[in-house]
N, C-alpha and C positions, 0 to 999 in steps of 0.2 A: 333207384337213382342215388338215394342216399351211399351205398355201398360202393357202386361207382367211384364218388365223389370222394371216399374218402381214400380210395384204391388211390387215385389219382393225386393227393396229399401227399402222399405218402413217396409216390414215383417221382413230383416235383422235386420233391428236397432232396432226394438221391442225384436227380438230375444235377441241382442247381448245387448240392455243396462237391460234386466233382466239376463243375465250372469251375468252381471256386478253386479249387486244389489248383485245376489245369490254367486257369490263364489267370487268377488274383493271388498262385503260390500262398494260397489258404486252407494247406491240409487238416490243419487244425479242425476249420470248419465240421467235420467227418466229430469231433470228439465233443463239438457243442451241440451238434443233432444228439447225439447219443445220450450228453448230459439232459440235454431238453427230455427224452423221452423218462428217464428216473424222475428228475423234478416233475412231469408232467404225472408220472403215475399215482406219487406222493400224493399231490395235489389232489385228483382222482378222489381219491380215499379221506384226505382233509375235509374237503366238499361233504361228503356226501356221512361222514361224521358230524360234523356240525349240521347238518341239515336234518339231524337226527331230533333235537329238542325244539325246533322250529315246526319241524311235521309236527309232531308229537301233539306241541299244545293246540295249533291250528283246525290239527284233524278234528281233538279231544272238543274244541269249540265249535268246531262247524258240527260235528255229531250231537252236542246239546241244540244247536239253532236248526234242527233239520227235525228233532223230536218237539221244538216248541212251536212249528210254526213259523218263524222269521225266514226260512229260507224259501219258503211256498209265496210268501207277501212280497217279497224282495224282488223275488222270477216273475212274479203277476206285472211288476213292470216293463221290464224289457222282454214279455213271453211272446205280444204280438210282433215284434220286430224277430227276435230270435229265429221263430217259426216261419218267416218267410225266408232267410238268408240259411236255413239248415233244419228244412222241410223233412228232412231224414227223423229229426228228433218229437216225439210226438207232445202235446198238449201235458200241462201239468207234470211231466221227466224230471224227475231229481236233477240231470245235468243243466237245467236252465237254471238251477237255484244254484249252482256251483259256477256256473257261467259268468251270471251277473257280481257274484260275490268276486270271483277272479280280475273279471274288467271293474270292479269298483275299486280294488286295491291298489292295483295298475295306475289309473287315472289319479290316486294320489300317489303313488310313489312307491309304495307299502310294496319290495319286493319282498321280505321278510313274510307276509302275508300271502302276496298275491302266488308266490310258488305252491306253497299245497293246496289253496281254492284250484288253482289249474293242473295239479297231480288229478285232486278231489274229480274234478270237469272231466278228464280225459277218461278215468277209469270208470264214470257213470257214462258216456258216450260208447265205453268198450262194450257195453251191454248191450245195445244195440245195434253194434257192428253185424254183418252177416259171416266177415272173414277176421276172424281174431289177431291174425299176424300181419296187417293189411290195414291201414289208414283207413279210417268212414268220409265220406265229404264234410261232414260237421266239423270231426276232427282236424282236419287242414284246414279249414278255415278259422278255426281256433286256432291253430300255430302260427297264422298269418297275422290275426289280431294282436296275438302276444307279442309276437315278433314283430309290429311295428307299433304298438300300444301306445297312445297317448298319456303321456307324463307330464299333467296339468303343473306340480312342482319338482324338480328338479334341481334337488336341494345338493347332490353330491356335487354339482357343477360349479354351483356360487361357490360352495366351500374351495376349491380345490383352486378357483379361479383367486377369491380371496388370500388365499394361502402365497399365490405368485405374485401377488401385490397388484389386481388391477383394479382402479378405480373406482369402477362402478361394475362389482362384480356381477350383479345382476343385470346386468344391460343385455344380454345373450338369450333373455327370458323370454320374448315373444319371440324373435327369429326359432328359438327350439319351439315354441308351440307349433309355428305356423310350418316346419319342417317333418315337424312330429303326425301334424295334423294328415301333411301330402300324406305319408306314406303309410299310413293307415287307411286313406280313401284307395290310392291308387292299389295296395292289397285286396282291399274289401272289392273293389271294382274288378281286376285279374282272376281271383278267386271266385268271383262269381260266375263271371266270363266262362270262364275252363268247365266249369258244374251245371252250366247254365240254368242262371236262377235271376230272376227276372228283378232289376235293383228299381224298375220302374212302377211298381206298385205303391199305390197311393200310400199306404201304410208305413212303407221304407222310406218311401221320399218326406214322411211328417218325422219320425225321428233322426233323420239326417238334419234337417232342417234347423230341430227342437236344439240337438249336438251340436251345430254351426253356430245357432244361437248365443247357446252357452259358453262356447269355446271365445265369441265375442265378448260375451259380457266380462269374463274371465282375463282376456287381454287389455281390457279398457281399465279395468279398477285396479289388475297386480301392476299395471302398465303404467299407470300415475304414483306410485309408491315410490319414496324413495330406497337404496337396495337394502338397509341395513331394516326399514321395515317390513320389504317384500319378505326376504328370507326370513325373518323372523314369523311374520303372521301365517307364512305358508306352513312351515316348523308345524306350528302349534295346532292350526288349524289341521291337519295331516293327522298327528298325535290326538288331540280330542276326539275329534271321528271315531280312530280305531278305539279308545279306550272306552267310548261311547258303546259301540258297537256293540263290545265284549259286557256291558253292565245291560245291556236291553238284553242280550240273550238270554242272560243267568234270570233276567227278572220277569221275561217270559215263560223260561222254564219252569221256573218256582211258581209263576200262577196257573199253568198247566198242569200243576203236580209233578212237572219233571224231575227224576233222580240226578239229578245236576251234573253231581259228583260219579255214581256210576257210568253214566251216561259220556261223560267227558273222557276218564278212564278207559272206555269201549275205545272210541274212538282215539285217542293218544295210542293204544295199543299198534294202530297199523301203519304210524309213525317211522316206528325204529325198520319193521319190514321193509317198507319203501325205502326209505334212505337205504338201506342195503343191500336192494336189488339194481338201484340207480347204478352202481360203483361198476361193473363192466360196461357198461353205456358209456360212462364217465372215459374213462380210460381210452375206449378205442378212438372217442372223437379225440380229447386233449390230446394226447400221445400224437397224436395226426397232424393238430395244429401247431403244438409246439417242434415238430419237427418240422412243420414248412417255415416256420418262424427263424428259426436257429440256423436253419443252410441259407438264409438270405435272398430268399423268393421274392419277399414284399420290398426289400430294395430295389432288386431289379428291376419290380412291376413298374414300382416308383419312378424310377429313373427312368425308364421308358416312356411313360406317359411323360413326366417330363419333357425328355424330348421331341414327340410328336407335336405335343401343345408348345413348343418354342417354333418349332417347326413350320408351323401353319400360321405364324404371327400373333398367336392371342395370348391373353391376359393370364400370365403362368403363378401369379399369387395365390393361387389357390391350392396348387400343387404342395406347398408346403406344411398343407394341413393333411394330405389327403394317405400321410401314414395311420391317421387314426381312423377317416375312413373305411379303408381297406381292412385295420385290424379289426374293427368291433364288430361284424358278422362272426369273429372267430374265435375273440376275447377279450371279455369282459376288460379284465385286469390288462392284459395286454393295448386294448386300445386306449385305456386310462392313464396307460404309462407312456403313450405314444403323445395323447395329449397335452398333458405336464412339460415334457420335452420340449415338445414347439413351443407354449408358451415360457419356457426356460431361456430357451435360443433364441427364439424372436420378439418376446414381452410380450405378459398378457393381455394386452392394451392392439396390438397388432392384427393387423387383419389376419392372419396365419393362427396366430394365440385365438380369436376370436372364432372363428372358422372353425378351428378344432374342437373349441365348446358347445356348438352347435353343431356339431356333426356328430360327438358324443351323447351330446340328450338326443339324437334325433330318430334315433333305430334300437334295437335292442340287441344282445350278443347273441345269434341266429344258432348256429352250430350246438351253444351250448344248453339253449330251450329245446332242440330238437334234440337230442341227446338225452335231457331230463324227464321229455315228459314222453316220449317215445318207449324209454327203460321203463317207465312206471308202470306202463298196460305190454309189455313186451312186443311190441310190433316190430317185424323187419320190414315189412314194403312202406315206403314213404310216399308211393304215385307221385302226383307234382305236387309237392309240400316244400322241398327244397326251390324250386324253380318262381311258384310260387311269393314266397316268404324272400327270395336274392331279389328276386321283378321290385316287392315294396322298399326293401331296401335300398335298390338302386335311384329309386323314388325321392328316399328320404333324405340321400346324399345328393340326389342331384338339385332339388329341393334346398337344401340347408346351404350349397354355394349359391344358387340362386339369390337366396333369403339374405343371405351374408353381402353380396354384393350390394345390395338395394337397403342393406341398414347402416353397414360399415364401409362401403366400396369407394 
């Protein structure tokens, strides 16, 4: 499907920048695709350059907490929940100890982190794939979680929000939870559905529960802070965890007798590999996006929806956020910038400014996890991973207007 889909990128923007030519006298269009697709390659290679010293130490640290122990105690957590939602992966599997360290980073924010625990996850799930170039069910339903992961702090948002001068930059912090939350249930739920795997077992239904929970407790207390507190104690408390983290491992290993230092070393070694094998993965998706981007597709779509939703008489405010919407399945940076924008045009104080911050925390950049973590175990078949992973997305955005309406409306 995957391949498909990018086939079809690719055909849009050829489409859409000879519309252009023909009836918006925008030939030009033809020379912004093309620009798009050099920038985009560049980019390609930037990425996955820098992504080189972030593997590197990550790897190097998860291979000392996998020799100390920390990552066997860690997965004994989340192993009885694991094991019924990706029955595929057997009892005690290194990938549940890469799993839970992945959706731990994620839940604070740590993308920085949480991308090689999920290289880490994919590549110990490849092991027990039966077809190597072929998606496992564990493995899609890993891209569905990432791909709608809850991001308890959401620090790049207040900043950016800050930055356009609104208010109470933090005000947008529970609509993203409670946005964030849909579209990780209504994933976890689809994905199940498709593999059928039973989300009614007693055992599933106490850790959703224990999650719901927590997710409450978590809205009530950042919920009463004022914002320049909220983002502050989020900050640090994010920061401490990870810095924590990294001090228990080394101090685990050291009373294991672990070679700390060689041991780290091993693992930073397959750092630089990965980042290098990512970069045609890289390229085919971006190159795809930024050419749908550059012939003026998502205007179109834009304006389309627009019209229908004038059309039918209903509440068309919401349309003005929903360029960043439509970007961020496809780019990070691209729906960041789409963001910014609206709140530039409409103030960030505005239901459209506000809307687009929650629709920004509320999904993850789809195209470009799948792309990352896809290159890292070389897989081409994606089965429904793509269909999948758009279902939660679509969740999370229909969700975060929802959510918007009912805090800002």
């Amino acid at each position: 499907m995957l391949s498909r889909l990018w086939l079809c990128f690719i055909i849009l923007a050829f489409i859409a920048a000879c519309y252009q030519a023909l009836f918006n006298q925008q030939a030009g269009t033809f020379q912004d695709v093309m620009d798009a697709v050099t920038a985009m390659a560049t980019l390609s290679v930037d990425i996955a350059i820098g992504l080189i010293g972030v593997l590197a130490f990550w790897l190097g640290i998860f291979r000392v907490a996998e020799q100390s122990g920390i990552v066997d105690k860690m997965a004994a957590v989340l192993s009885p929940f694991l094991r019924r939602v990706m029955p595929d992966i057997p009892a005690h599997h290194p990938a549940l100890g890469s799993i839970t360290m992945n959706m731990s980073a994620n839940i604070l924010g740590l993308d920085n982190a949480a991308t090689p625990f999920g290289i880490k996850a994919m590549q110990d799930m490849q092991t027990l794939s039966p077809k190597k170039d072929t998606l496992s069910n564990s493995q899609i339903l890993f891209l569905v979680l990432n791909t709608s992961s809850v991001t308890l702090f959401p620090i790049a948002v207040f900043l950016y929000r800050a930055e356009q001068g609104a208010a109470q930059p933090t005000d947008v912090f529970i609509p993203i939870l409670l946005a964030t939350s849909a579209s990780t249930l209504a994933g976890l739920i689809v994905t199940c559905l498709v593999q059928r795997v039973n989300l009614l077992n007693k055992v599933v239904l106490w850790y959703l529960g224990a999650a719901f929970a927590l997710l409450t407790a978590v809205v009530l207390y950042f919920g009463s802070l004022a914002s320049d507190v909220l983002a502050a104690q989020s900050a640090v408390m994010a920061n401490v965890l990870l810095f924590t983290f990294i001090i228990v491992v080394l101090i685990a290993g050291w009373r294991r007798q672990v070679n700390c230092y060689e041991e780290f070393v091993e693992g930073a070694k397959k750092g630089f590999e990965v980042a290098i094998s990512l970069i045609p993965y890289l390229i085919a998706m971006l190159i795809a996006i930024g050419m749908l981007r550059a012939s003026g597709v998502m205007e179109l779509l834009t304006q389309s929806i627009a019209s229908m939703v004038a059309f039918i008489g209903a509440d068309t405010r919401f349309v003005d956020a929903l360029p960043t919407a439509l970007m961020k399945p496809l780019s990070g940076s691209g729906a960041r910038a789409m963001m910014i924008e609206t709140m530039q045009y409409h103030g960030a104080d505005s239901f459209a400014g506000r809307l687009a911050s929650v629709l920004q925390g509320s999904t993850e950049t789809t195209f470009y996890v799948l792309a990352v973590y896809l290159g890292a175990v070389g897989v081409r078949h994606a089965r429904h991973a793509v269909a999948c992973c758009l279902a939660a997305d679509a969740a999370g955005i229909t969700a975060a207007i929802a959510v918007s309406y009912w805090f800002f409306g």
